[in-house]
N, C-alpha and C positions, 0 to 999 in steps of 0.2 A: 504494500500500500504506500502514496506517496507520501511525503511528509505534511503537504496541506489537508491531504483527507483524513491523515494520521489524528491530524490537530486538531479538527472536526469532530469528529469520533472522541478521541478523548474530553473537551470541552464535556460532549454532550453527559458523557459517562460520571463525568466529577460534577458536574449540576445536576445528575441523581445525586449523587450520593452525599450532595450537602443537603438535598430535599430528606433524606433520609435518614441524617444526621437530626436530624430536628424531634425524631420520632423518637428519642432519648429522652429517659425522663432525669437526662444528670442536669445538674447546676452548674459546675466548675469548667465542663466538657463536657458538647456533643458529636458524638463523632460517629461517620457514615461513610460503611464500607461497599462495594460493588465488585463482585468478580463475573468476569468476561472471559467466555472461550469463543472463536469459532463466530465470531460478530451475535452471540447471546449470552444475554447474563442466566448466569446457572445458578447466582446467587445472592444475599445481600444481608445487612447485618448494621446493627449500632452498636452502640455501646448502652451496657444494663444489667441489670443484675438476674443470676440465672432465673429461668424457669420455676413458678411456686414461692416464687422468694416478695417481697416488698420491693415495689417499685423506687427505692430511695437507696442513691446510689452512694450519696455522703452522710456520715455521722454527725455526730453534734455540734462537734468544732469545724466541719466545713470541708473534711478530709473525706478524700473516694474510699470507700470501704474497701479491705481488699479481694469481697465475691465479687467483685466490677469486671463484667467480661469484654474485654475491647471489642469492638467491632469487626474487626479483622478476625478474630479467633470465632465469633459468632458465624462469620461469614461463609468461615474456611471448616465448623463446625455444622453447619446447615448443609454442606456440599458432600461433609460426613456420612450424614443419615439420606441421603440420594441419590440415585441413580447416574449421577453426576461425578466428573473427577476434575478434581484441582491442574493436573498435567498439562502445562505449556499456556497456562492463563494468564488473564490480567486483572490485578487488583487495585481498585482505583478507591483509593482512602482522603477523607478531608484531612488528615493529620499524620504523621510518616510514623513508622511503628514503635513500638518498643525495641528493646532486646527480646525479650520474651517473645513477644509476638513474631520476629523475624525469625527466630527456627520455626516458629508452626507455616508461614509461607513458605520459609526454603523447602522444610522436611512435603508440603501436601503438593508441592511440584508448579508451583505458579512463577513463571521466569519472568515478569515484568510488571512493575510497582510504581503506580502513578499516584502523587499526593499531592495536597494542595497544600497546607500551611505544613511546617518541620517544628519537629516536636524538641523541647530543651536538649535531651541526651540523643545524641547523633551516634551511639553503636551498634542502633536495629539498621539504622542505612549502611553503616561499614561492615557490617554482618552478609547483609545480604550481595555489597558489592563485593567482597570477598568471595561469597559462594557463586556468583556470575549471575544477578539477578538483575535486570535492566533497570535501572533507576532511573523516573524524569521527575524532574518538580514542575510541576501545572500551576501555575500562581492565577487563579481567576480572584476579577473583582468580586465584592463581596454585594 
């Protein structure tokens, strides 16, 4: 694909998943994930607290509790329980991952990681560039 359709495509991909982002019920952070194979999304995810649990993702003093399941692990967990596989995807997140969260992309096979805002601790992106994971920053307006 060329790089103006490329840009097209991703655009539209990271305006889901800020629409999506919203659908968090955090305070501090919301954050909205989208994975793309094959020009369809196989999948999508916020950030939240699991399944059965209170929807209140911070404690007393304002701190993300730590059942808080990023969006990205939500996403990559949804493609889990489906018929779906993570292999040669794209994951387009409003916010660049953790650590944490960069082994569950590397390890579920998704080679290309589109974010829009970068998050403080930059070793989920040197993680993932290390392991050959395609990195772009998307900076849309807001």
């Amino acid at each position: 694909m060329d790089k103006k359709k490329q840009l097209r495509y991703d655009s539209a991909y990271m305006k889901m998943a800020k629409e999506w982002a919203k659908l968090s019920h955090c305070k501090r952070k919301q954050v909205g994930a989208i994975i793309v194979k094959d020009k369809m999304i196989i999948s999508d995810g916020y950030n939240g607290t699991p399944t059965g649990f209170e929807n209140k993702c911070e404690d007393e003093e304002g701190n993300t509790k730590w059942n808080v399941l990023h969006a990205e692990a939500n996403a990559i967990l949804k493609v889990a329980g489906s018929t779906q596989a993570c292999d040669k995807a794209t994951l387009y997140i409003t916010l660049s991952p953790c650590k944490e969260c960069s082994k569950l992309i590397h390890q579920s096979g998704i080679k290309r990681v589109v974010y829009n805002k970068a998050y403080s601790d930059t070793s989920g992106l040197d993680f993932l560039k290390k392991a050959h994971v395609e990195i772009e920053h998307l900076q849309l307006d807001e």
